[in-house]
N, C-alpha and C positions, 0 to 999 in steps of 0.2 A: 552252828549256833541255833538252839531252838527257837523260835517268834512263836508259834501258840498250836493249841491243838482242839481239839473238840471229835467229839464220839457221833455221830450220824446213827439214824432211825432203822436201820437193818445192816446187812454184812458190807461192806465198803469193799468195791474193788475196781473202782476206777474216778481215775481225776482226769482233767484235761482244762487246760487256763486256756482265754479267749486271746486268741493273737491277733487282736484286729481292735484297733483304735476309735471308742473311745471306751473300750472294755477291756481292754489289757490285766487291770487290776480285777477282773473278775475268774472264778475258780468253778467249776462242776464238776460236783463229786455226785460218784452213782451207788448204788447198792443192788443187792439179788439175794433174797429168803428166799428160801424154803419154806412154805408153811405147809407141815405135814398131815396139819388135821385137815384142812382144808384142800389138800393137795394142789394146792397152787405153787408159783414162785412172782413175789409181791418185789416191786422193788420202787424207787424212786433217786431224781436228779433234784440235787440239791445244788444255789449257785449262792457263793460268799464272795464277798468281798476282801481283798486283799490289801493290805498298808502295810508291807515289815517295817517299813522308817516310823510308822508309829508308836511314841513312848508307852502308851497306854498298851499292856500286852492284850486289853479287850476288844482293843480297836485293830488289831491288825489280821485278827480272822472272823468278820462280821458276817450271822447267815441275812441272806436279801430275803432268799424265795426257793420253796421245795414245791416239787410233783410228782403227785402218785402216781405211778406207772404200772407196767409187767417187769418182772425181771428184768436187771440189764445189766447185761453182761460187756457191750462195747460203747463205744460214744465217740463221736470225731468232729470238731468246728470243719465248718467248709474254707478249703484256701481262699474264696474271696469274699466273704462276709459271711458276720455274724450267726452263722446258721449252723445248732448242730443236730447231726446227723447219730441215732438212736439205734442200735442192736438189740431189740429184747427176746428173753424166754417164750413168750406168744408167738413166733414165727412172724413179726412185725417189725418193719422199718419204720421208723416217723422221724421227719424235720421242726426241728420248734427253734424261731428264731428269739434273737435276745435284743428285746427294745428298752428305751428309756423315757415312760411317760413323763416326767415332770423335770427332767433336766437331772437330777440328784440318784444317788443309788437307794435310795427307797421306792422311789418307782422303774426301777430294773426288772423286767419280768419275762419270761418266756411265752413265747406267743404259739398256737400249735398252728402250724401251715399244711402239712398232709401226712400221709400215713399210709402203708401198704402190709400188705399181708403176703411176706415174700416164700412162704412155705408151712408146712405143718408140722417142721423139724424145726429147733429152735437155732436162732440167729447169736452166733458166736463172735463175730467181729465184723466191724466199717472199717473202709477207707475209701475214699475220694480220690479221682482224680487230680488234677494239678489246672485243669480249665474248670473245677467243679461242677461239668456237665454228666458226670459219673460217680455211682457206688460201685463198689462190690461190696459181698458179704459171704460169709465163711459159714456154714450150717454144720450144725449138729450130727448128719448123717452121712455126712462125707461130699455134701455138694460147694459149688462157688454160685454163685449169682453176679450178674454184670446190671442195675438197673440203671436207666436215664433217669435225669435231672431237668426238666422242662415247662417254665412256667409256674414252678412250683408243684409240678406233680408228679409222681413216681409212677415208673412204669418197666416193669421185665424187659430186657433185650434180651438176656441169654441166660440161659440155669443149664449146668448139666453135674454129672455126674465125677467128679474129677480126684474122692481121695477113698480109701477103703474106710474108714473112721472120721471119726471128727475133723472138722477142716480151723485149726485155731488161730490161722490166722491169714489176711491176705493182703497184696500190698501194689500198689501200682506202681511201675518205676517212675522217679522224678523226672529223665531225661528224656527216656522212650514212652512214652506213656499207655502207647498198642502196647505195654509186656505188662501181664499182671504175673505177680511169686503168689503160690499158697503155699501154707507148711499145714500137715495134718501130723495127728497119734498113731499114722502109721510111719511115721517117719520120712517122710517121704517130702522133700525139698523141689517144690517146680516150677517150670514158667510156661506162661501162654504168649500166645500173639494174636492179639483178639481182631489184627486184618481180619484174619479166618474165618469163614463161618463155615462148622461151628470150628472155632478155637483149635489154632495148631498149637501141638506141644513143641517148645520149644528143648527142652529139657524136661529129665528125671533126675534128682536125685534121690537114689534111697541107702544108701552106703554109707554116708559121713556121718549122720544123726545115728547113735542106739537109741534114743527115745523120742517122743514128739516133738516136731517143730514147731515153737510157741511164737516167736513174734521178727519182723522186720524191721529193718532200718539203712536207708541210705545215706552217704554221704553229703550232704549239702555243699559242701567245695568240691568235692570228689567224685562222679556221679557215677563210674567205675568201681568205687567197693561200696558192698551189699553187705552188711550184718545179718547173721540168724544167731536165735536165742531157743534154746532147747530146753527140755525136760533135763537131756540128762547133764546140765550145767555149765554150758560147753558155750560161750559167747565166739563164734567164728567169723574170721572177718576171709571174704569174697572179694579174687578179681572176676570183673565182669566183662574184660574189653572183649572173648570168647564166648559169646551167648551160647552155644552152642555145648561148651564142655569148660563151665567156670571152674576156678581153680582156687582152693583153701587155703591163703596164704598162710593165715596161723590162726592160733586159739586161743583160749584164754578158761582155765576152771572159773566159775567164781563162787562156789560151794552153794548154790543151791540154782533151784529150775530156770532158768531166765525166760520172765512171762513178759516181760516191758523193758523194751531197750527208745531211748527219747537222745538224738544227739541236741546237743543246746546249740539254741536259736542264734549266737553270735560268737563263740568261741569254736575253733575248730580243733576237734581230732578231740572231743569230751561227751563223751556218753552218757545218761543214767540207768541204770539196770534196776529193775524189782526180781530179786532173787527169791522169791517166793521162799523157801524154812532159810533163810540166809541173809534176811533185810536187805538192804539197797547198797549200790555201789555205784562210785562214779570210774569210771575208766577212761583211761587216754589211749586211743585207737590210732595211731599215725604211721608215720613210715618205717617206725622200728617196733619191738616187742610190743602189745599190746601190754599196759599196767593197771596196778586198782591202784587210785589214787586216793582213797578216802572210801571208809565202810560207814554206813547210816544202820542200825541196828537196836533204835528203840520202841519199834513196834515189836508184838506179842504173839502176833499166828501171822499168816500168809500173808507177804508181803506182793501186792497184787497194779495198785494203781501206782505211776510214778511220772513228775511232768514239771519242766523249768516252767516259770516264767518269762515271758518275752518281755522284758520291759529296758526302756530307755536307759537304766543301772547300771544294767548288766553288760548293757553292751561297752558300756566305756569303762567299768570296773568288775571283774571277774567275782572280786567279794562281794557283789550285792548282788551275784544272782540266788534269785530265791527258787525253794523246793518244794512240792506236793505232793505227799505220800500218803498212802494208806492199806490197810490191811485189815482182811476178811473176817474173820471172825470175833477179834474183839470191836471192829465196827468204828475203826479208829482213823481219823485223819488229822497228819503232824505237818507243820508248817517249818523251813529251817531253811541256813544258809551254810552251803559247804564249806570247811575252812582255806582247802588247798589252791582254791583255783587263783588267788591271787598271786601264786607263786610262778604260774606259765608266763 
C-alpha cells in the first residue's frame, strides 16, 4: 500500500531511517549529481519525518531539514546513537548527529561533529562496527579503509590495497567483529581478520559472482548466514560456520543487480532487496528455498536506496511495517507498506 511520495533535489540513492528512540520516525534520504559543467558531483541528506498511521497523506512524509553536501553515495546511523556516518564523492567521511532543539520535529536538525578526508579516490560505502568504535569504507580505486571512532574524531588505522576495482561495498561481521567482507567489480567476495596487522586474508572468493559484488547482509538470529547481492542478480545466501572455505548454500535470481539487501529489524528470515532495473523485492531467506514474497515496482530508473522501519508496529504487527525507497534518476522517494507480511 502506498502512504506518500515526494521527488528530492538531485538523483536519490539512499535512505536509511533512525533506529534509535526518540527518532525512529525520522527518514534520510541522500542524493549524488553529476554536474557536468561544473565538473563536480553535488549531493545532499535530506531528513523527513515519517507518520504512515496518519490520515492526512500530507502528514505522513514531512521534510524537517536538508544539507548541501559532496556527493554521497553511502550513509549509515551509528549502532549506538543517533549519529550518521556520511560516504561522499570528495574522498570524505563526516558524522553529523541528529538533535532535537525545542522538544518537536521542527527543531530536528543535524549537527556536524567532524569530518576526515579518507582518500583522493572517492568513498563508495560505510559501515560501522557493532561497539561503534569503527568505520570501514570501500573506495573507488579498489581500496578498504578501517578508521577509529574516538571522542568524536576520525582517524585512519589502516588503508590498504585490497580489490583490483571499485570496492562497492563493505561489511563487519555482527558476531565476529575482528572479520570485515568487501565485495568489489572485480568480483571478488572476501574477508579480513583485522587481529592482523596489516590484515590477514581470511578468504578469496572470486568464482561464485560473474559480476560485482554489490552489498552485505547478515543474519540477525542467524549469525552463521551471510547474504551477498551482486550485479549479476544473484541474492546468495552463505554458510559461515567454515571461515576459511564458506559454502553457497543456494540462490535466488531476482531480475535485476541487487545493490541493497536490509533484513527487517523484527521479523526473521524477511529481507528487502533494491534490484536496481527490477524495483524492489521482499524475500523470505530461511531454512528452505529462498522466495520473492512480494515485488515493489513503482519506481521509474534505478532502484538504489531501500530501508524498514524499526518501529514499535512492526514489531507486534508484520502489516504495519513500513518501507523507504528510492531511485536515481527520476529523483524519486516512495513511502509503502508490504502486503504479505502479515500472512508469516
Amino acid at each position: 500500500m502506498d502512504l506518500g511520495s515526494c521527488y528530492l533535489g538531485g538523483n536519490a540513492d539512499a535512505v536509511e531511517f533512525c533506529p534509535h528512540r526518540p527518532f525512529r520516525h525520522v527518514l534520510a534520504a541522500a542524493t549524488y549529481t553529476l554536474q557536468e559543467q561544473e565538473q563536480d558531483r553535488a549531493g545532499s541528506i535530506s531528513l523527513f519525518s515519517v507518520d504512515a498511521a496518519a490520515e492526512d497523506e500530507s502528514q505522513r512524509l514531512r521534510l524537517l531539514h536538508t544539507v548541501e553536501t559532496a556527493g554521497v553515495f553511502d550513509m549509515k546511523w551509528s549502532p549506538a546513537s543517533p549519529l550518521l556516518a556520511q560516504a561522499d564523492a570528495h574522498g570524505r567521511l563526516a558524522l553529523r548527529r541528529l538533535e532535537q532543539e525545542d522538544g518537536s520535529d521542527t527543531g530536528i536538525v543535524f549537527t556536524d561533529v567532524c569530518d576526515e578526508d579518507i582518500s583522493s579516490s572517492m568513498c563508495l560505502y560505510v559501515d560501522w562496527n557493532q561497539t561503534a568504535e569503527s568505520l570501514s569504507v570501500g573506495l573507488s580505486d579498489g581500496s578498504l579503509s578501517v578508521v577509529s571512532v574516538r571522542e568524536d574524531q576520525l582517524e585512519i588505522s589502516e588503508q590498504w590495497a585490497a580489490h583490483q576495482f571499485e570496492v562497492w561495498t563493505c561489511y563487519f561481521d555482527r558476531t565476529r567483529p575482528h572479520l570485515l567482507y568487501s565485495g568489489s567489480d572485480d568480483c571478488c567476495f572476501s574477508c579480513l581478520d583485522l587481529r592482523e596487522s596489516p590484515s590477514n586474508i581470511v578468504f578469496q572468493n572470486k568464482k561464485s559472482h560473474s559480476m560485482g559484488v554489490c552489498c552485505f547482509a547478515q543474519n540477525p538470529f542467524e549469525g552463521n548466514m551471510l547474504l551477498t547481492g551482486s550485479y549479476d542478480e544473484f541474492l546468495r545466501v552463505w554458510d559461515m560456520r567454515l571461515m576459511a572455505k564458506p559454502v553457497n548454500e543456494k540462490s535466488i535470481n531476482l531480475g535485476g543487480g541487487v545493490w541493497r539487501m536490509k533484513y527487517h529489524p523484527s521479523i526473521a528470515d524477511v529481507v528487502l532487496a533494491a534490484c536496481m532495473h527490477n524495483g524492489f523485492a521482499i524475500v523470505k531467506v530461511g531454512s528452505g528455498d529462498a522466495t520473492i514474497m512480494e515485488t515493489y515496482c513503482k519506481h521509474e530508473s534505478l532502484a538504489y536506496g531501500a530501508d524498514w522501519q524499526n518501529s514499535e508496529g512492526a514489531e507486534q504487527n508484520g502489516n504495519s511495517s513500513v518501507v523507504a525507497t528510492c531511485s536515481f534518476y527520476d529523483r524519486l522517494l516512495r513511502l509503502w507498506q508490504p502486503e504479505n507480511l502479515a500472512k508469516l
